[in-house]
Wavefront OBJ file of the C-alpha trace (Angstrom):
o trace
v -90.704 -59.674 -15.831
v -87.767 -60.976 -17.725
v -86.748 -64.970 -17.475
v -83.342 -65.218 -16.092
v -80.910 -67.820 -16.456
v -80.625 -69.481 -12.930
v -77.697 -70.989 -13.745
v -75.616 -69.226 -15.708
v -72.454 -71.768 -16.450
v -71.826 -75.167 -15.547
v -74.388 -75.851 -14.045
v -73.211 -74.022 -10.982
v -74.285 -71.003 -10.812
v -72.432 -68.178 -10.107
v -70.367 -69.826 -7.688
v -69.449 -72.851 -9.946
v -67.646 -69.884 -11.991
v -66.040 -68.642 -9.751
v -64.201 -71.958 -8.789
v -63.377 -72.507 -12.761
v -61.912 -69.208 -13.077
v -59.673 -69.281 -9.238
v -58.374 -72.611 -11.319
v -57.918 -71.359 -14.556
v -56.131 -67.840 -12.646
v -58.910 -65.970 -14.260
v -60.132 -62.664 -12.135
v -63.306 -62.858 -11.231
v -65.793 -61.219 -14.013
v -69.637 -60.347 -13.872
v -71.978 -63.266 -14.115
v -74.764 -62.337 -16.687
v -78.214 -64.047 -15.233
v -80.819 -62.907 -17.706
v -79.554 -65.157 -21.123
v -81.688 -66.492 -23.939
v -82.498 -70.362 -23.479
v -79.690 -70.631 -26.709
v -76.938 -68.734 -24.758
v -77.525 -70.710 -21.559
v -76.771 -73.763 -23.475
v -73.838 -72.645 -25.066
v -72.600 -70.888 -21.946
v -72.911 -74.224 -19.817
v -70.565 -75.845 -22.281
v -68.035 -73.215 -22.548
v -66.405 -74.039 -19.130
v -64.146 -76.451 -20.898
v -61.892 -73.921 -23.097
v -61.500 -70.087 -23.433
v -62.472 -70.272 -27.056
v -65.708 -71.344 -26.128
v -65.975 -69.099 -23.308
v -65.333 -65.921 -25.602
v -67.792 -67.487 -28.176
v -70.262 -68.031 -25.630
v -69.619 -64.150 -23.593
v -70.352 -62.672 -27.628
v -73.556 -64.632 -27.867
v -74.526 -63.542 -24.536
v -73.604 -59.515 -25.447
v -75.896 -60.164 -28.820
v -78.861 -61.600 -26.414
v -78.271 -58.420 -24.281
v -78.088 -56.352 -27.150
v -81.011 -57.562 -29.270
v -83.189 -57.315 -25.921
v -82.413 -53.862 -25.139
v -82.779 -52.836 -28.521
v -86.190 -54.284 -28.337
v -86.736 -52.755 -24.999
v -85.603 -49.296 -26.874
v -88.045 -49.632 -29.603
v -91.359 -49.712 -27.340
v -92.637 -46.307 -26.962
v -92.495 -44.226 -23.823
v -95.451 -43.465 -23.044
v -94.422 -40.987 -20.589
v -96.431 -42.026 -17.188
v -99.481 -42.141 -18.299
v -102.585 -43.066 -16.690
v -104.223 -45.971 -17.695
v -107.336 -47.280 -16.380
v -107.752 -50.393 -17.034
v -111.093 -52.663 -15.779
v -111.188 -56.249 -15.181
v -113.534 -58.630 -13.411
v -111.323 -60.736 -10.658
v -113.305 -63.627 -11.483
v -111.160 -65.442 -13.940
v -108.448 -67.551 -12.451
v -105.965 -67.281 -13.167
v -106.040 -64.715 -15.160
v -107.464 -62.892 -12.933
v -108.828 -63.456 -8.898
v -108.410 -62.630 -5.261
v -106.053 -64.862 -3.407
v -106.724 -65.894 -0.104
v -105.897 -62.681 1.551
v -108.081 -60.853 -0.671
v -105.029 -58.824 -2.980
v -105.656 -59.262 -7.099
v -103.690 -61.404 -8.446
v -103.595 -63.365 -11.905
v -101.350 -63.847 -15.104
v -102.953 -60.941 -16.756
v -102.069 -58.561 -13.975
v -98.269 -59.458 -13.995
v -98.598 -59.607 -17.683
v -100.025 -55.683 -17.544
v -96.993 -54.983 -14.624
v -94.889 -55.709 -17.320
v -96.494 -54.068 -20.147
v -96.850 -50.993 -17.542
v -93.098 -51.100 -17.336
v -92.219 -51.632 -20.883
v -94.485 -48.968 -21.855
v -93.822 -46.240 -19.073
v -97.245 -46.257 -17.849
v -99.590 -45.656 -14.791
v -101.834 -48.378 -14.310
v -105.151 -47.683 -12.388
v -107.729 -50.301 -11.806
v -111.373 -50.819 -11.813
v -114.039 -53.557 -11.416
v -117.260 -54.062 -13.379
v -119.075 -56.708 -14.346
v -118.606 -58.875 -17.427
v -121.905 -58.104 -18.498
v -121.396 -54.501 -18.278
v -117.302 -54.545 -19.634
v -117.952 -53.966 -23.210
v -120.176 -51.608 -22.956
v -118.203 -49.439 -20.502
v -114.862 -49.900 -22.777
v -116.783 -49.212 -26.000
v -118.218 -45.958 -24.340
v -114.770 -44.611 -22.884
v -114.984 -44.918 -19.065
v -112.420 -47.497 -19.209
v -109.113 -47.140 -21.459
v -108.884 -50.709 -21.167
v -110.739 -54.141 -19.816
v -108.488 -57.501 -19.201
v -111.116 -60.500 -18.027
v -109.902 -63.762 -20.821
v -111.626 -61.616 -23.234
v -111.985 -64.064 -26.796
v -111.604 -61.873 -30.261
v -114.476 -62.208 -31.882
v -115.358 -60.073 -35.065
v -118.757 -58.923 -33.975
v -116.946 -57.621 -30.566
v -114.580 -56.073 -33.167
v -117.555 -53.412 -34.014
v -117.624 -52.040 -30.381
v -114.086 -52.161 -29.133
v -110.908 -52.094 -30.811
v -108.751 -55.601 -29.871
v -105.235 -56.264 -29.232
v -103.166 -59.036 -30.876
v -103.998 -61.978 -28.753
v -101.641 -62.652 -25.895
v -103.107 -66.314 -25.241
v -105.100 -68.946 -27.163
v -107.403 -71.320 -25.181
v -109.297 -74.626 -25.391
v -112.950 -74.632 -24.638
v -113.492 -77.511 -22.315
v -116.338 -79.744 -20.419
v -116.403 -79.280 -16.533
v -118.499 -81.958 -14.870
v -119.130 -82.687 -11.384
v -116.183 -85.347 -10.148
v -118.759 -88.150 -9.978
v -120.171 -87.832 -12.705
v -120.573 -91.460 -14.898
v -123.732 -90.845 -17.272
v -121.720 -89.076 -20.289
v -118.338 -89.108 -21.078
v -118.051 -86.228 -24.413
v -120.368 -84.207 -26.019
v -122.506 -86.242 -28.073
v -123.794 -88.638 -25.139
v -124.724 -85.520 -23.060
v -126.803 -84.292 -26.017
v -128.395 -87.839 -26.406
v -129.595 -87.442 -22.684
v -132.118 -84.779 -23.019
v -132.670 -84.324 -19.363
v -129.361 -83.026 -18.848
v -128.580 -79.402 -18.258
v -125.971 -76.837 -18.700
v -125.122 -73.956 -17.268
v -123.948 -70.966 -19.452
v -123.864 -66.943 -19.810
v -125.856 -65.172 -22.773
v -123.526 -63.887 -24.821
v -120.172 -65.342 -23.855
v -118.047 -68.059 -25.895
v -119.013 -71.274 -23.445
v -122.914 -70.309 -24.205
v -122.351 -70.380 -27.788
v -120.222 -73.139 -27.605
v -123.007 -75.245 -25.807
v -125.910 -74.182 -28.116
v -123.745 -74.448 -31.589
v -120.849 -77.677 -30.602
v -123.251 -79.199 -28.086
v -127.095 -78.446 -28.552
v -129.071 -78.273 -31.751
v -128.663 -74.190 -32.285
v -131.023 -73.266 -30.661
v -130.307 -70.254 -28.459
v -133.663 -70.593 -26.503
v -133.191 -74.027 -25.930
v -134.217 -75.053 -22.462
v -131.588 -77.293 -21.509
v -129.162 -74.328 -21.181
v -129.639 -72.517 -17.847
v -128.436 -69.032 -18.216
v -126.928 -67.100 -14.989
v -125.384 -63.489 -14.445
v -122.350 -64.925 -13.811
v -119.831 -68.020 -14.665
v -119.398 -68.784 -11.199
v -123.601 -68.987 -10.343
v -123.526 -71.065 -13.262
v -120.186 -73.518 -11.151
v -122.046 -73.237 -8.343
v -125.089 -74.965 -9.390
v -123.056 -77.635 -11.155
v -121.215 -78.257 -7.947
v -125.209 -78.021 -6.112
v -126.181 -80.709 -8.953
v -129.066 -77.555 -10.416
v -127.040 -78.732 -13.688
v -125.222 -81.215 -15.116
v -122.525 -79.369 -17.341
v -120.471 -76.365 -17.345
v -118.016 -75.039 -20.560
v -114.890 -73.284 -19.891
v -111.800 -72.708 -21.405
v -108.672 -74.259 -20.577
v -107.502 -71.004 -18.735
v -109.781 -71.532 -16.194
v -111.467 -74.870 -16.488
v -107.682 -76.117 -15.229
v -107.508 -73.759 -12.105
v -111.239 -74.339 -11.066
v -110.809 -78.352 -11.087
v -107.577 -78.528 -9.414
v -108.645 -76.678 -6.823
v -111.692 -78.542 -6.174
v -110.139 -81.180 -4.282
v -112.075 -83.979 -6.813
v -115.211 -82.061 -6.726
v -114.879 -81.260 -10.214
v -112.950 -82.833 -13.500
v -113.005 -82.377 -17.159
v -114.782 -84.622 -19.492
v -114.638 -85.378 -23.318
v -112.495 -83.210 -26.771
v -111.969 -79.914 -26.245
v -114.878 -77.783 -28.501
v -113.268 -75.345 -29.852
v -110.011 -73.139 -29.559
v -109.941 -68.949 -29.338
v -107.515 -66.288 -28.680
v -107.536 -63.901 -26.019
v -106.945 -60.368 -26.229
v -107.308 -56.502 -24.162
v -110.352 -54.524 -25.209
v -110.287 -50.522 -25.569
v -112.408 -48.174 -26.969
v -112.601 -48.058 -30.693
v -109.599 -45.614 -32.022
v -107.727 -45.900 -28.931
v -103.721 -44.691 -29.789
v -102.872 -47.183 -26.779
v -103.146 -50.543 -29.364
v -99.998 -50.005 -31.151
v -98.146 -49.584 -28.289
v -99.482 -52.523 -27.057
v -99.247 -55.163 -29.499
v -95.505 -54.163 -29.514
v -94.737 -54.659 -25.965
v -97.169 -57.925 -26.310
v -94.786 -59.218 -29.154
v -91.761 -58.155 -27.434
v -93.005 -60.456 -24.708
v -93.667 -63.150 -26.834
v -90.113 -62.804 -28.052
v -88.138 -62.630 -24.875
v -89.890 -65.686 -23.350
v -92.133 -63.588 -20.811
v -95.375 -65.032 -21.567
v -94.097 -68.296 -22.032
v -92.689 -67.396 -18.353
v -96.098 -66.681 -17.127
v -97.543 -69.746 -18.728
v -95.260 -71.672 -16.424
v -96.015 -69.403 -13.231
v -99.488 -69.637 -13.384
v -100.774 -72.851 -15.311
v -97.938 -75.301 -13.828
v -96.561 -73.737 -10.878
v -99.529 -72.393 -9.084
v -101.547 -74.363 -6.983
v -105.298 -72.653 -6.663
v -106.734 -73.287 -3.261
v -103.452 -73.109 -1.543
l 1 2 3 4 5 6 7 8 9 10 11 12 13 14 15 16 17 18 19 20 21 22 23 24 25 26 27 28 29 30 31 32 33 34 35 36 37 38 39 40 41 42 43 44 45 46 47 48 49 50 51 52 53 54 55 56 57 58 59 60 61 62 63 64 65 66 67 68 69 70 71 72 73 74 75 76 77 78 79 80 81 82 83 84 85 86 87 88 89 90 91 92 93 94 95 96 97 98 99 100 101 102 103 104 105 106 107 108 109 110 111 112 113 114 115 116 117 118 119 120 121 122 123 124 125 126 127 128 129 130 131 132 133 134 135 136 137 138 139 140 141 142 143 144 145 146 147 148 149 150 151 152 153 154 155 156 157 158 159 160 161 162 163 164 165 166 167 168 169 170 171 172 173 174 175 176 177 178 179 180 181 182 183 184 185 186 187 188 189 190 191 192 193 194 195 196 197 198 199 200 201 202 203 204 205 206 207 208 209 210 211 212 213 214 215 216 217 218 219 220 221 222 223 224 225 226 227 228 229 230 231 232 233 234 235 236 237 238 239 240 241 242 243 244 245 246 247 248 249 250 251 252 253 254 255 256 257 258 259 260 261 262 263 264 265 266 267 268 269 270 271 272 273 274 275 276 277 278 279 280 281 282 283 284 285 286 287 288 289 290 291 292 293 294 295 296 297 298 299 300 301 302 303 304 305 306 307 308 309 310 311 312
């Protein structure tokens, strides 16, 4: 998906043009809609004289140009079929809607990558548990589920470069009065949290939150993040870790059931998992930092952290 310029001059639109140029005795001339944020500035301003309007239509050919040069660079990869795996678990990265259809910010982010890259995307669902493993042993070509970079990951699956950085964050229950941050749930020992072996928020609880211990018995593990939410929302446990990603989708649509407590504990980048010598990374990382470039991610930021509403 490409961000396009909604209104193109004068803030107008495309019929706002038209009137300046049946004034002016102009003939009517293509409107371009898919400008940088820098030539959409420029271009609103340039209703006032024709110099500025020619300066303006060259900065928009340049933006045109320097995208589909970009666009040109990627590598056609010729239809291929990808499979790639993912949880629907994560939102909103990645969930069902209400009428049961995938949807998420990584799947349009891999539309576009499919489309950049010329390929055939094909998915699957596994567990997180059993996502690694699966990548690292080739049944999968790819897995997408908020995965965080971590270097000891690294050894079993080759990363991409990240396409998102999160916060990790404290989900409590929306009543919740008897801590406020970190330290004052530690200094309450019967308190609980809920967490997954292995997975950032676990580590995050025993190493920003706990004492180090990775046996401790205040953390209560479960199979999954969202039996671990579920008996935070039943009251089985006090505390739940997230990251941003997700900790902001689960308590808005919680209807004040839930809210977020305290610092955040820790940042990490995200990035797609494939099996270790997989030729699909460089092609990746370049259509990843094409997106960067153009403003798409940004553009999915805004669809899916701001825009959507979970729940509704």
């Amino acid at each position: 998906m490409r961000r396009s310029a909604l209104s193109c001059v004068g803030g107008g639109g495309q019929d706002g043009q038209a009137q300046a140029r049946r004034k002016a005795g102009d003939k009517p001339m293509a409107t371009p809609c898919a400008l940088s944020q820098g030539a959409v500035i420029v271009a609103r301003r340039c209703v006032t004289g024709s110099s500025q309007m020619k300066f303006a239509a060259a900065l928009v050919g340049l933006t045109v140009l320097a995208t589909s040069a970009m666009a040109q660079d990627l590598p056609d990869l010729a239809g291929k079929e990808v499979v790639v795996v993912t949880e629907n678990a994560y939102p909103p990265l990645q969930f069902l809607d209400k009428s049961g259809a995938p949807v998420g910010w990584e799947y349009d982010a891999m539309a576009e990558l499919a489309k950049r890259l010329n390929i055939t995307v094909k998915y699957e669902n596994t567990s997180w548990d059993a996502m690694i493993p699966a990548v690292s042993e080739g049944q999968y070509d790819v897995g997408m589920t908020g995965i965080t970079i971590k270097e000891e990951r690294k050894e079993k699956v080759d990363f991409s470069d990240p396409y998102m950085r999160s916060e990790m964050l404290m989900i409590v229950r929306g009543d919740e009065t008897r801590f406020t941050d970190a330290a004052s749930f530690a200094a309450i020992p019967d308190l609980l949290i809920s967490a997954q072996p292995g997975t950032s928020p676990f580590y995050a609880a025993i190493y920003e939150i706990l004492d180090g211990n990775e046996e401790n018995p205040r953390v209560v593990k479960f199979e999954t993040f969202g039996a671990g939410l579920e008996a935070l929302k039943a009251g089985d446990v006090d505390l739940t870790l997230s990251d941003s990603t997700a900790a902001n989708g689960y308590v808005a649509a919680s209807n004040g059931g839930l809210k977020i407590i305290g610092a955040p504990l820790a940042s990490e980048d995200f990035g797609f998992i494939f099996p270790k010598g997989s030729d699909l990374v460089a092609p990746f990382n370049a259509a990843i930092a094409a997106m960067k470039a153009d403003g798409t991610l940004d553009a999915l930021n805004q669809k899916w952290f701001v825009d959507y509403k979970m729940g509704e």
